[in-house]
Jmol script that loads the backbone (N, CA, C; Angstrom):
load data "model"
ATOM      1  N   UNK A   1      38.973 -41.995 131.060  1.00  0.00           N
ATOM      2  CA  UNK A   1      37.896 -42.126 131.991  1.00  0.00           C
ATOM      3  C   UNK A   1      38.143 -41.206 133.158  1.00  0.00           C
ATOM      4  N   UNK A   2      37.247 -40.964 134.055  1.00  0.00           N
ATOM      5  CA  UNK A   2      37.142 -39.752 134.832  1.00  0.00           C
ATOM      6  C   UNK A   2      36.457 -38.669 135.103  1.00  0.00           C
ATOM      7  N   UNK A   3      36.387 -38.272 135.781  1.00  0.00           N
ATOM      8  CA  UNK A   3      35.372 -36.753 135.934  1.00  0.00           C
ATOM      9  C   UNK A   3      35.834 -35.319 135.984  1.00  0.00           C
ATOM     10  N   UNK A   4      35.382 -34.576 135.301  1.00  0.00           N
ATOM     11  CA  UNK A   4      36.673 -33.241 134.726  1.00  0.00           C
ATOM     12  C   UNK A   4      37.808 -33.313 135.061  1.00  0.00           C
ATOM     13  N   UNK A   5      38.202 -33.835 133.906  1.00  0.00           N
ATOM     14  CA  UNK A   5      39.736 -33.969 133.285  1.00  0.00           C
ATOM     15  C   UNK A   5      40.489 -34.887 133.968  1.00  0.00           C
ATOM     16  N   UNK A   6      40.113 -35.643 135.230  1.00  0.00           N
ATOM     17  CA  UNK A   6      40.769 -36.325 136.397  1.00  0.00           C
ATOM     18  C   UNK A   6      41.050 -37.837 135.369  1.00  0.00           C
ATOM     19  N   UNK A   7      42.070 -37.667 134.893  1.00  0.00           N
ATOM     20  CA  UNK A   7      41.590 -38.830 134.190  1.00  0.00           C
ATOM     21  C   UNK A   7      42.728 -40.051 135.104  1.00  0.00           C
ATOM     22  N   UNK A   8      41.602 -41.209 135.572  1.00  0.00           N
ATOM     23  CA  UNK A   8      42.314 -42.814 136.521  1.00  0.00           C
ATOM     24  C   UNK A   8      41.813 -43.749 134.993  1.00  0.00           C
ATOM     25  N   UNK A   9      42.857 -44.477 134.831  1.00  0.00           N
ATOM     26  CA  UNK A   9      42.638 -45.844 134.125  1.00  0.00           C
ATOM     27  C   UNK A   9      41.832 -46.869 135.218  1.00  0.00           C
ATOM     28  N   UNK A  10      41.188 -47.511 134.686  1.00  0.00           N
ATOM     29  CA  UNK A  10      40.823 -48.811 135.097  1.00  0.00           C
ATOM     30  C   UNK A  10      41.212 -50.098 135.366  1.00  0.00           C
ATOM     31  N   UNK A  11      41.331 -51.001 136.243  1.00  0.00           N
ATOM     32  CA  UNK A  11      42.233 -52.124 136.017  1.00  0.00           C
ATOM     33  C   UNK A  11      41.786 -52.593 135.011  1.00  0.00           C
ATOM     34  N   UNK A  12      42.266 -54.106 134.731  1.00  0.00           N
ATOM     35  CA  UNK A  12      42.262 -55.225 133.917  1.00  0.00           C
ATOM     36  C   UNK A  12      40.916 -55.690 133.949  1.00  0.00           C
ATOM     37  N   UNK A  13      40.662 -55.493 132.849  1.00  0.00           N
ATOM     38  CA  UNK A  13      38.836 -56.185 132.820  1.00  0.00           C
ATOM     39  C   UNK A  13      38.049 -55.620 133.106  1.00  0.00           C
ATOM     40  N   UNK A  14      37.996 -54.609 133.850  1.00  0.00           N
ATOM     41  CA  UNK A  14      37.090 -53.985 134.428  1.00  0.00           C
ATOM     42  C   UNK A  14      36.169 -53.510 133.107  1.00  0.00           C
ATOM     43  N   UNK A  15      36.833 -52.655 132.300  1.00  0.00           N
ATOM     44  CA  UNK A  15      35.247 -51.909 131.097  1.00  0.00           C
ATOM     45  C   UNK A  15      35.174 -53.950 130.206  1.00  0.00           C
ATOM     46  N   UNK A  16      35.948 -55.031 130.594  1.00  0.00           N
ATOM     47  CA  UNK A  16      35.077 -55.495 129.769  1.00  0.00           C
ATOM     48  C   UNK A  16      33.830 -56.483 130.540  1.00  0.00           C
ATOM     49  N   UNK A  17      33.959 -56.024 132.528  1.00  0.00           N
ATOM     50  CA  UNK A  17      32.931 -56.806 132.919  1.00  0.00           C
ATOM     51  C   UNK A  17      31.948 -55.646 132.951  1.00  0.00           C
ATOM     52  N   UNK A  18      31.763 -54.205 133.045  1.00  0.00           N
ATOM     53  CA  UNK A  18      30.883 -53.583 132.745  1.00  0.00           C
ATOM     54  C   UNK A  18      30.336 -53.338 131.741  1.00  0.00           C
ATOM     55  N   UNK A  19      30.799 -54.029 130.311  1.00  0.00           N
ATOM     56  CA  UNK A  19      30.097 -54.140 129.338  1.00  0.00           C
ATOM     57  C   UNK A  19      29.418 -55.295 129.483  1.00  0.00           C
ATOM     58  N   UNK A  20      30.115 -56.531 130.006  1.00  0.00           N
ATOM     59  CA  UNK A  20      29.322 -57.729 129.718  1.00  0.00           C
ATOM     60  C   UNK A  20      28.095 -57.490 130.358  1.00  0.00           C
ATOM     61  N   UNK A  21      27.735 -56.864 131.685  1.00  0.00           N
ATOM     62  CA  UNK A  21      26.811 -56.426 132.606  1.00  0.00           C
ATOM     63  C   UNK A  21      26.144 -55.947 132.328  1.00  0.00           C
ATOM     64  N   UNK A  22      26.326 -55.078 131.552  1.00  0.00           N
ATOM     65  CA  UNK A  22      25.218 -53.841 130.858  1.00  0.00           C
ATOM     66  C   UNK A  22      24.558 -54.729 129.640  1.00  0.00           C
ATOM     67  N   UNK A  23      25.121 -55.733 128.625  1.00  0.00           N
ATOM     68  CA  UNK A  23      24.830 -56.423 127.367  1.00  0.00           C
ATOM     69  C   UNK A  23      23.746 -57.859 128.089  1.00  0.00           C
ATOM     70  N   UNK A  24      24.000 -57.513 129.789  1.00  0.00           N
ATOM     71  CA  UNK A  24      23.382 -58.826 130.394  1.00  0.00           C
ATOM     72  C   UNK A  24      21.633 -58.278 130.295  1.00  0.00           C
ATOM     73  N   UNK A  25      21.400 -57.127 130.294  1.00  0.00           N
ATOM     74  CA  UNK A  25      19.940 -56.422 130.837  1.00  0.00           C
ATOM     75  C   UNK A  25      19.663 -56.629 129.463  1.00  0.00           C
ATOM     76  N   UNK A  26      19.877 -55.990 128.269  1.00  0.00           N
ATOM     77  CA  UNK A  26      20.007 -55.869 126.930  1.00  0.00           C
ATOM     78  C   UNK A  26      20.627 -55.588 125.673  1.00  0.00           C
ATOM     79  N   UNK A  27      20.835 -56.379 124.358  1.00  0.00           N
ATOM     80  CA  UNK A  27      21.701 -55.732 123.569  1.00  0.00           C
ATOM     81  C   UNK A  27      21.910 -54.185 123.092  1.00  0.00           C
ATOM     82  N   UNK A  28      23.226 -53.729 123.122  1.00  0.00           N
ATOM     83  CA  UNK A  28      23.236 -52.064 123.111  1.00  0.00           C
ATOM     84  C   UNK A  28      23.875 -52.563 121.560  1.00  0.00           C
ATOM     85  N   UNK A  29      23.929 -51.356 121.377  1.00  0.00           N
ATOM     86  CA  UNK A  29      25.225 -51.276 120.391  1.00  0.00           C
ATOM     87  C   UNK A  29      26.449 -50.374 121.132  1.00  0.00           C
ATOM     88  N   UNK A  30      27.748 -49.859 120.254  1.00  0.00           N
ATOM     89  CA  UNK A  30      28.488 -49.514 121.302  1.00  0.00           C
ATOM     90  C   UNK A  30      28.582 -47.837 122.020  1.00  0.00           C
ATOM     91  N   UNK A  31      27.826 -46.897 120.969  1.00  0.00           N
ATOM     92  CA  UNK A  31      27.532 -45.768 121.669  1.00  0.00           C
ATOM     93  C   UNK A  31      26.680 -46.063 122.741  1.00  0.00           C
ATOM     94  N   UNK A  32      25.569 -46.566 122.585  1.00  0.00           N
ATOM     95  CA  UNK A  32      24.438 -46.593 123.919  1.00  0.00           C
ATOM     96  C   UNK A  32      25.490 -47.107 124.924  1.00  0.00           C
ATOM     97  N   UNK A  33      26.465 -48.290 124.887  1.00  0.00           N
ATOM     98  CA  UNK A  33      27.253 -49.337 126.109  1.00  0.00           C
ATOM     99  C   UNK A  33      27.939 -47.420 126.537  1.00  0.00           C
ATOM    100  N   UNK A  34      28.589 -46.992 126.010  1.00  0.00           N
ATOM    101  CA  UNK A  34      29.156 -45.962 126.310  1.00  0.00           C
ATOM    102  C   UNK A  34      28.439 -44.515 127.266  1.00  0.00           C
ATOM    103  N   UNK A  35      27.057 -44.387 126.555  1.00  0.00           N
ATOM    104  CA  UNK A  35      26.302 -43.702 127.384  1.00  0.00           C
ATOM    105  C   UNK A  35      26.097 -44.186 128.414  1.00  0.00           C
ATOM    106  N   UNK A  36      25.747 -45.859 128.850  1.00  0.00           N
ATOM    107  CA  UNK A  36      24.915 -45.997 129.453  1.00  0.00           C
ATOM    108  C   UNK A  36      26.236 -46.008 130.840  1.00  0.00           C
ATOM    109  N   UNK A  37      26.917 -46.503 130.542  1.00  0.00           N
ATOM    110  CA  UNK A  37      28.136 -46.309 131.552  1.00  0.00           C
ATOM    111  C   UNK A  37      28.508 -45.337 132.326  1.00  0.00           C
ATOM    112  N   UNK A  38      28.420 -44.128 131.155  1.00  0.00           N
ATOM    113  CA  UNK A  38      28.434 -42.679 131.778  1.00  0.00           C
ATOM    114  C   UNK A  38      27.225 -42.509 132.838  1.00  0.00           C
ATOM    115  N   UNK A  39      26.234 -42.983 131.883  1.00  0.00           N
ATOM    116  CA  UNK A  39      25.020 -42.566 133.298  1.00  0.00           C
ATOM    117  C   UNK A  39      25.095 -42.934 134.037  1.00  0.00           C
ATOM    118  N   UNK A  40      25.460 -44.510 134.169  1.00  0.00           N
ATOM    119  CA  UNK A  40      24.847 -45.777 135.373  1.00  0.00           C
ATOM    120  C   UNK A  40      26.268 -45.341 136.075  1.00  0.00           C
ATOM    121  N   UNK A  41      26.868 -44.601 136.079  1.00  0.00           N
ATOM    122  CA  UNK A  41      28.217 -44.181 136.953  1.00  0.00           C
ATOM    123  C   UNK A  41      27.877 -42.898 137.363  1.00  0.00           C
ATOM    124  N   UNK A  42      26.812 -42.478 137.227  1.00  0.00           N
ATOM    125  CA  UNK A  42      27.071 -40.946 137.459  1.00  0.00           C
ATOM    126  C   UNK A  42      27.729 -39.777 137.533  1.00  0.00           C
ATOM    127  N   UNK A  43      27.944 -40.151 135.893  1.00  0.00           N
ATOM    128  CA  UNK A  43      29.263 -39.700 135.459  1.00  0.00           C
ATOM    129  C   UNK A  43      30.761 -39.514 135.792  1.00  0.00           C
ATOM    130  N   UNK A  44      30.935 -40.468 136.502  1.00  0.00           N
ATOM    131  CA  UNK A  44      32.282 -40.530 137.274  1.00  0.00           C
ATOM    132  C   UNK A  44      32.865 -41.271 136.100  1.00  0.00           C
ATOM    133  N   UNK A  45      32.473 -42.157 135.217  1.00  0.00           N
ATOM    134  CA  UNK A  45      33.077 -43.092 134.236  1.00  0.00           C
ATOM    135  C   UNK A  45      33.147 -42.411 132.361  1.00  0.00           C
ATOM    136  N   UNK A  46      33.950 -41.948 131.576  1.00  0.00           N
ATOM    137  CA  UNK A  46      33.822 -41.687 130.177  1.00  0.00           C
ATOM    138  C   UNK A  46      34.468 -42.524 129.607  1.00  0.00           C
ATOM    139  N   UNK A  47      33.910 -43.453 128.716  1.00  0.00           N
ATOM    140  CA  UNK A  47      34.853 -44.258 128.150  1.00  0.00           C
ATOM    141  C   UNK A  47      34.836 -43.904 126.901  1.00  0.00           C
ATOM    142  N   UNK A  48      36.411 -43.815 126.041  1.00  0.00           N
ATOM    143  CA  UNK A  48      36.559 -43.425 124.800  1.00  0.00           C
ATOM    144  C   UNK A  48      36.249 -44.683 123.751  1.00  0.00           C
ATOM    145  N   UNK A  49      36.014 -44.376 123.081  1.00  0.00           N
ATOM    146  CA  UNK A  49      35.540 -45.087 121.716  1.00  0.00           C
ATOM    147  C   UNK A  49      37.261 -46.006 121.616  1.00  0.00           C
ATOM    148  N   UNK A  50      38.390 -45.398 121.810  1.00  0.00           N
ATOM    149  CA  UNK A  50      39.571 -45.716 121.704  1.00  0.00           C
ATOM    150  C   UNK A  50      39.994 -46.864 122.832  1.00  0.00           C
ATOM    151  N   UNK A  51      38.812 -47.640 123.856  1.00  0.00           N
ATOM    152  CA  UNK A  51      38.982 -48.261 124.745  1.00  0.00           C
ATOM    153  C   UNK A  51      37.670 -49.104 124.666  1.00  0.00           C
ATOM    154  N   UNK A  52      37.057 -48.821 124.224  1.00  0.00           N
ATOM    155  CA  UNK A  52      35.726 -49.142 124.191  1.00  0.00           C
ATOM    156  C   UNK A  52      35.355 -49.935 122.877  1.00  0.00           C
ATOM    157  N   UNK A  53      36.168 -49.413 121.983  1.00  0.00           N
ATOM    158  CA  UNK A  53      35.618 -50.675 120.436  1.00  0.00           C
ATOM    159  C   UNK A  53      36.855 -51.669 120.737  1.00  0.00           C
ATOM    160  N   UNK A  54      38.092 -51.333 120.429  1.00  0.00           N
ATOM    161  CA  UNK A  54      38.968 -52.732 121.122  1.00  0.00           C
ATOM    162  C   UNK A  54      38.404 -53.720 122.182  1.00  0.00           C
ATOM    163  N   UNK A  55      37.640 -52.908 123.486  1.00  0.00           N
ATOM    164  CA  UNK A  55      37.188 -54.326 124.595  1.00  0.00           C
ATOM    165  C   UNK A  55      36.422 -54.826 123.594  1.00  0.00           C
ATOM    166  N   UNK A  56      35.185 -54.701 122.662  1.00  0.00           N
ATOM    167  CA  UNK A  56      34.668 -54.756 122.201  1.00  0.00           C
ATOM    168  C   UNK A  56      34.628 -56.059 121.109  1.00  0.00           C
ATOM    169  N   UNK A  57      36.162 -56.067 120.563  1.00  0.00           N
ATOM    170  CA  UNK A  57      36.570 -56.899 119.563  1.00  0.00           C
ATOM    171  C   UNK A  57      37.403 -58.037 120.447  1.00  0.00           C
ATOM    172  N   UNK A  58      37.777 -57.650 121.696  1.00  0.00           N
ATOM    173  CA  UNK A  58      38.257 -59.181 122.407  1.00  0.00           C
ATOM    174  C   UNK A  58      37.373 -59.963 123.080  1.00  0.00           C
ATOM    175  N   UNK A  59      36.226 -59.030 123.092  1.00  0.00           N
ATOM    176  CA  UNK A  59      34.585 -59.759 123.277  1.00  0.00           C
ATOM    177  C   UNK A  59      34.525 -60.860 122.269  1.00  0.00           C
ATOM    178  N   UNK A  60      33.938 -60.250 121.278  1.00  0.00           N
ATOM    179  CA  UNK A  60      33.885 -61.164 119.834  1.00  0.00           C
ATOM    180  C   UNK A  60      34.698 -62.239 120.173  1.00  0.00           C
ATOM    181  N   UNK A  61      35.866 -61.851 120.292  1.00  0.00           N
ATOM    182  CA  UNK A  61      37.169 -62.690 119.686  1.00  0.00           C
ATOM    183  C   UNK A  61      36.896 -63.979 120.680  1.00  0.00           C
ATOM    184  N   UNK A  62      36.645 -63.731 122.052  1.00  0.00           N
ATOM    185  CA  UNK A  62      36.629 -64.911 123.112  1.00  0.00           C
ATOM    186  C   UNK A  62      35.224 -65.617 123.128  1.00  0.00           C
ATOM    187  N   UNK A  63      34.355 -65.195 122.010  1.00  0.00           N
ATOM    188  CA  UNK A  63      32.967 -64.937 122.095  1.00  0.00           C
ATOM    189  C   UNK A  63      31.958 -64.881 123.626  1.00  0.00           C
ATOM    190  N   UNK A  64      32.094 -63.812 124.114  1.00  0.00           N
ATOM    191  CA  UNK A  64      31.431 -63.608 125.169  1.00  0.00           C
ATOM    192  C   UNK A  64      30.175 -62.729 124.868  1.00  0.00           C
ATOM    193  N   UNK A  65      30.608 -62.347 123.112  1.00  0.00           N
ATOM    194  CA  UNK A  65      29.697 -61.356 122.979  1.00  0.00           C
ATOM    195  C   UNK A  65      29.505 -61.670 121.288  1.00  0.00           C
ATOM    196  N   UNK A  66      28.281 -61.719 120.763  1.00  0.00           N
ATOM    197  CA  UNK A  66      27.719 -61.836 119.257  1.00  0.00           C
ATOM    198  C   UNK A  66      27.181 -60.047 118.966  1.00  0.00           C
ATOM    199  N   UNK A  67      27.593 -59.924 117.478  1.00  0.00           N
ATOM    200  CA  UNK A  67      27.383 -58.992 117.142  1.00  0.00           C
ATOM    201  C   UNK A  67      26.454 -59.277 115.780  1.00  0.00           C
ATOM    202  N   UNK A  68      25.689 -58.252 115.583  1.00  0.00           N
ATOM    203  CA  UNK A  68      24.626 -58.319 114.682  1.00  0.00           C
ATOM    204  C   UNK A  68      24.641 -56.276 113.634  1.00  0.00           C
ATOM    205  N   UNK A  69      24.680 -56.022 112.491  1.00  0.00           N
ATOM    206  CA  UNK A  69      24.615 -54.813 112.070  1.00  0.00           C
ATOM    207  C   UNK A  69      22.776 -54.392 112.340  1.00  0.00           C
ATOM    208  N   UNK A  70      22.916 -53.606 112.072  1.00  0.00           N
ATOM    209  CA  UNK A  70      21.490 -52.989 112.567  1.00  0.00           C
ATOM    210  C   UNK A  70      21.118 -51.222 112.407  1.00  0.00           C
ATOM    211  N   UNK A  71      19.929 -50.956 112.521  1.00  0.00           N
ATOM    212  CA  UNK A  71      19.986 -49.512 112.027  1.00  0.00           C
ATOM    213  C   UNK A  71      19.353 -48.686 113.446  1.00  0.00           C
ATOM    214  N   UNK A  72      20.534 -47.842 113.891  1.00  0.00           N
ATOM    215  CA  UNK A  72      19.429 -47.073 115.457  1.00  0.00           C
ATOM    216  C   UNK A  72      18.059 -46.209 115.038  1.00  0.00           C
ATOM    217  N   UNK A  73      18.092 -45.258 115.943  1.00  0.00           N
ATOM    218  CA  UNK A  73      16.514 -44.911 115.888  1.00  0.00           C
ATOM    219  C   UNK A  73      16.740 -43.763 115.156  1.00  0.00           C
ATOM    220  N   UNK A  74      18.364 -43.727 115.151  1.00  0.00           N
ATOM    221  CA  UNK A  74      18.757 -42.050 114.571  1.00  0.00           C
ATOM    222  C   UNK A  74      19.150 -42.306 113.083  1.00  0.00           C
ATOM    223  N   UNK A  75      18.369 -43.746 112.371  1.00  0.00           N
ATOM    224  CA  UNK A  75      18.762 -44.172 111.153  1.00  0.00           C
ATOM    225  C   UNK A  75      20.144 -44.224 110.504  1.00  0.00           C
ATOM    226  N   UNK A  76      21.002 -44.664 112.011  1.00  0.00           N
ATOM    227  CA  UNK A  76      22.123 -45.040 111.165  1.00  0.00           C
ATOM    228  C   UNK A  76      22.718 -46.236 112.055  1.00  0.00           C
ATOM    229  N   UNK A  77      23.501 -46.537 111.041  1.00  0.00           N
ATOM    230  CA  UNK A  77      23.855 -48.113 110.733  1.00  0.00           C
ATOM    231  C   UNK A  77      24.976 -48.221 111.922  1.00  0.00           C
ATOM    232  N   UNK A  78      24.565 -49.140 112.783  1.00  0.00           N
ATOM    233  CA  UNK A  78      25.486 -49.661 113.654  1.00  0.00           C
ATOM    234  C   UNK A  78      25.390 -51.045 114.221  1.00  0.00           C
ATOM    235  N   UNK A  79      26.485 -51.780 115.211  1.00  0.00           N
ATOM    236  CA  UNK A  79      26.772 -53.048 115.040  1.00  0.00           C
ATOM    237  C   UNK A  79      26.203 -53.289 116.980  1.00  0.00           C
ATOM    238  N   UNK A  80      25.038 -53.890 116.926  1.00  0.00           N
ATOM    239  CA  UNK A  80      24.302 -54.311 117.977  1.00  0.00           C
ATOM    240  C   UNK A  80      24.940 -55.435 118.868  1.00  0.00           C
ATOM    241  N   UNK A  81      25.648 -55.369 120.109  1.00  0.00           N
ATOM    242  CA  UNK A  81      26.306 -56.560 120.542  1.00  0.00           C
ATOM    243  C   UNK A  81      25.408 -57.235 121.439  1.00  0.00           C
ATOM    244  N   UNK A  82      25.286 -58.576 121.763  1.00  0.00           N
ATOM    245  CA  UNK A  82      24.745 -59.397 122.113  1.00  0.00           C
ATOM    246  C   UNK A  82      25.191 -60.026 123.828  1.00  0.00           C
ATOM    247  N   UNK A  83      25.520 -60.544 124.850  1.00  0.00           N
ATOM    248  CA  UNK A  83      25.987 -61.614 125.347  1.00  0.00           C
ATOM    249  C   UNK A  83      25.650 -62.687 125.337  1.00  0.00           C
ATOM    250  N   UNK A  84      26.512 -64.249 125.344  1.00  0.00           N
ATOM    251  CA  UNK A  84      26.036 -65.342 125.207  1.00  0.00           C
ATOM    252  C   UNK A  84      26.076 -65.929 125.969  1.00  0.00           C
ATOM    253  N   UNK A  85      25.372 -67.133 126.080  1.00  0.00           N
ATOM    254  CA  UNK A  85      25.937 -67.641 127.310  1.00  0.00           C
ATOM    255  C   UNK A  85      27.146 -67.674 128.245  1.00  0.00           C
ATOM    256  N   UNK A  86      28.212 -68.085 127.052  1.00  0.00           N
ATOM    257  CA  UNK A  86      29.791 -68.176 127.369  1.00  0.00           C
ATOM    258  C   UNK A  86      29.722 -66.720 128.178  1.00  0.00           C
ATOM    259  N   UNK A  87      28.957 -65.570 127.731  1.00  0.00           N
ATOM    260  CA  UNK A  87      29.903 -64.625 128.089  1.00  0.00           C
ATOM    261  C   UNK A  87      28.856 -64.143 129.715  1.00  0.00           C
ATOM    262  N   UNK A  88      28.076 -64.939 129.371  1.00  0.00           N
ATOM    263  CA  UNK A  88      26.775 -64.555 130.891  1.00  0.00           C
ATOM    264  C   UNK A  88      28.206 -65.898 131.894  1.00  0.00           C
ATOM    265  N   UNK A  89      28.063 -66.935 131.775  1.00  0.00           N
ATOM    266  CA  UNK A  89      29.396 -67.571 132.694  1.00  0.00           C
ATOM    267  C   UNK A  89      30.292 -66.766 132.839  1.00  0.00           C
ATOM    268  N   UNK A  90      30.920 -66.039 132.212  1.00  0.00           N
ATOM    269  CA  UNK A  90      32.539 -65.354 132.423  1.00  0.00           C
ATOM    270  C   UNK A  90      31.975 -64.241 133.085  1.00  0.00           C
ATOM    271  N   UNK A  91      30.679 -63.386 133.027  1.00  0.00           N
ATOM    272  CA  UNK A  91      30.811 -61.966 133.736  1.00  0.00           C
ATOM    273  C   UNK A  91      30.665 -62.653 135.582  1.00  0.00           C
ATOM    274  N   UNK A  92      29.485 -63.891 135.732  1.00  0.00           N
ATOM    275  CA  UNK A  92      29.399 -63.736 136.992  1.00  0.00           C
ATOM    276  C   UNK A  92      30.621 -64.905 137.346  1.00  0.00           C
ATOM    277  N   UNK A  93      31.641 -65.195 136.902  1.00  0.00           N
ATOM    278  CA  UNK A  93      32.837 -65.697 137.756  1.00  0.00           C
ATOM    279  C   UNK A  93      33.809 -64.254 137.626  1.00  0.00           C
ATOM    280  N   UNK A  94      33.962 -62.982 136.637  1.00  0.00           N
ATOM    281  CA  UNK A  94      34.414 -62.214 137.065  1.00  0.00           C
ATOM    282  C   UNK A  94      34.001 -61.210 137.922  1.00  0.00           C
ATOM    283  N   UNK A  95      32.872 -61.339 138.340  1.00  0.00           N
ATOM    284  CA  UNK A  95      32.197 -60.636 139.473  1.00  0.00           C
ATOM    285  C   UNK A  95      32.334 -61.216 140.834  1.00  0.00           C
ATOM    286  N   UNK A  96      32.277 -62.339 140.158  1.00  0.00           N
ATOM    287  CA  UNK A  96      33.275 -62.789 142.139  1.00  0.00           C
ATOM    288  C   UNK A  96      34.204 -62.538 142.186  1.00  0.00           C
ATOM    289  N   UNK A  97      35.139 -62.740 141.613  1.00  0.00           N
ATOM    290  CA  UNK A  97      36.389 -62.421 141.519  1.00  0.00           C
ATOM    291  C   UNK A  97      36.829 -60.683 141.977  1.00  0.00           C
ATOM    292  N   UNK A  98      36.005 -60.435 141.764  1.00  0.00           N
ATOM    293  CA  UNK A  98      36.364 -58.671 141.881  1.00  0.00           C
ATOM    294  C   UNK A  98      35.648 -58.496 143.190  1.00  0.00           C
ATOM    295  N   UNK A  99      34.731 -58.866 143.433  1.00  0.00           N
ATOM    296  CA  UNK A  99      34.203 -58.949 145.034  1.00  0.00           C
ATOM    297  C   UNK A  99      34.994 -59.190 146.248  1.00  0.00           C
ATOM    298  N   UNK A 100      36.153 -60.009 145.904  1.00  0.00           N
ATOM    299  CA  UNK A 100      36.935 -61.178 147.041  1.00  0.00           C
ATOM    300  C   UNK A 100      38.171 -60.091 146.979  1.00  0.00           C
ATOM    301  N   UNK A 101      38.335 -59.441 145.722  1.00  0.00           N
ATOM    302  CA  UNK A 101      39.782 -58.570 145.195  1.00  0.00           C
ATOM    303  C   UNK A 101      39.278 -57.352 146.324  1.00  0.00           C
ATOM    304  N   UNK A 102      38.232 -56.827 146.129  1.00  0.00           N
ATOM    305  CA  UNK A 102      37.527 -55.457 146.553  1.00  0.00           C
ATOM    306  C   UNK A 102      36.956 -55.660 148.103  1.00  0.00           C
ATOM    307  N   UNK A 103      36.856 -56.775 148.438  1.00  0.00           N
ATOM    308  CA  UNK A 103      36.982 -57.191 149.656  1.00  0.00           C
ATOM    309  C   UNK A 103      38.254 -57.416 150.429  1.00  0.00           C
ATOM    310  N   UNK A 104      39.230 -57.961 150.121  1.00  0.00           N
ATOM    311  CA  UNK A 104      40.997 -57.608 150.227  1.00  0.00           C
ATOM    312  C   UNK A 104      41.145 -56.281 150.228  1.00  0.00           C
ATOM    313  N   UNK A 105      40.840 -55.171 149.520  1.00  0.00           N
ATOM    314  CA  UNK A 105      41.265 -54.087 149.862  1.00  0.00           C
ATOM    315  C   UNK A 105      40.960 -53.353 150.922  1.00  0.00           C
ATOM    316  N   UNK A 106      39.567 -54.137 150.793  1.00  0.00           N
ATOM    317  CA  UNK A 106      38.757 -53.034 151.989  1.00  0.00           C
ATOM    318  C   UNK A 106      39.468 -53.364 153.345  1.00  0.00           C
ATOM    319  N   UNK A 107      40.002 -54.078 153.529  1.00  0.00           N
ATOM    320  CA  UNK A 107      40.156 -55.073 154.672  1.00  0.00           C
ATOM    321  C   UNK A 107      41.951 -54.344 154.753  1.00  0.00           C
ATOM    322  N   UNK A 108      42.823 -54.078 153.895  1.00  0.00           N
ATOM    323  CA  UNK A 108      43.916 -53.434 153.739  1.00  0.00           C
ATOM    324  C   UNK A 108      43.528 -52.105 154.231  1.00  0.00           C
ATOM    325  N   UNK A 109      42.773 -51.156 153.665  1.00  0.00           N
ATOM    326  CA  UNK A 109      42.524 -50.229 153.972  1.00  0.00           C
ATOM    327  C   UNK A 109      41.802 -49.856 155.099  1.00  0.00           C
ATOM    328  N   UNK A 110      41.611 -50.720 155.765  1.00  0.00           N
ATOM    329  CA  UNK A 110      40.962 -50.463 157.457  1.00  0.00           C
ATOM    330  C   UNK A 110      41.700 -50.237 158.406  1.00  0.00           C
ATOM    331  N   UNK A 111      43.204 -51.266 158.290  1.00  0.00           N
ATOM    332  CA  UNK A 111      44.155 -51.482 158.886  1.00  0.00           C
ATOM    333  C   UNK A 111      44.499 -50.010 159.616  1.00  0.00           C
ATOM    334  N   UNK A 112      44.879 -49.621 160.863  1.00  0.00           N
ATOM    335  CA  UNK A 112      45.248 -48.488 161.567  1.00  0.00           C
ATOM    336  C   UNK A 112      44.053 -47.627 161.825  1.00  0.00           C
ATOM    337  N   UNK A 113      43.175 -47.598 161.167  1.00  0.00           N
ATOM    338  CA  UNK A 113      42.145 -46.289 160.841  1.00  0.00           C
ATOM    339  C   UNK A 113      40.689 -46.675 162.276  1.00  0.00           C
ATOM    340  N   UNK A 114      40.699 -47.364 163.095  1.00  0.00           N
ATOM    341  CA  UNK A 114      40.423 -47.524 163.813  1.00  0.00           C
ATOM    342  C   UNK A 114      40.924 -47.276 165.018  1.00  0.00           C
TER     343      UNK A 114
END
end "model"
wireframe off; spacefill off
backbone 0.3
color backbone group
């Protein structure tokens, strides 16, 4: 992930509350979750397929997310993910959570700069 070549990892959870977020508006499958990330970041965000189908399968696995096969518009066969309830509860308690975290920092990072 990154913007020419700058490549920063992400913390913990993070691509799997921006998937749950993005699966909250509508089901993607996982290229579109991938585009749409890139865009809705303005391109500051690339996520590899190599980070992106694994979050993908610990979705499933915790079921936060239902998957369905399906055919895109480009007539080929891919696996449409869903969010469920379970996983609409888990994005907005991890969205507070990252609010209060990202609010702590901000509050670290003020320190002296005044």
């Amino acid at each position: 992930m990154g913007k020419m070549g700058d490549r920063r990892d992400l913390f913990p959870g993070a691509l799997e509350m921006m998937v749950l977020r993005l699966l909250n508006r509508r089901p993607l499958h996982g290229y579109a979750i991938a585009q749409e990330i890139h865009a809705v970041s303005e391109e500051l965000l690339q996520v590899e397929e190599g980070s992106l189908y694994p979050a993908l399968q610990r979705l499933l696995k915790d079921r936060l997310v239902t998957a369905q096969w399906s055919v895109s518009s480009t007539n080929r066969r891919v696996r449409v993910y869903t969010l469920t309830p379970a996983g609409r509860r888990h994005l907005e308690k991890e969205v507070r959570r990252f609010e209060l975290m990202l609010e702590g920092i901000q509050l670290v990072l003020a320190v002296g700069t005044v």
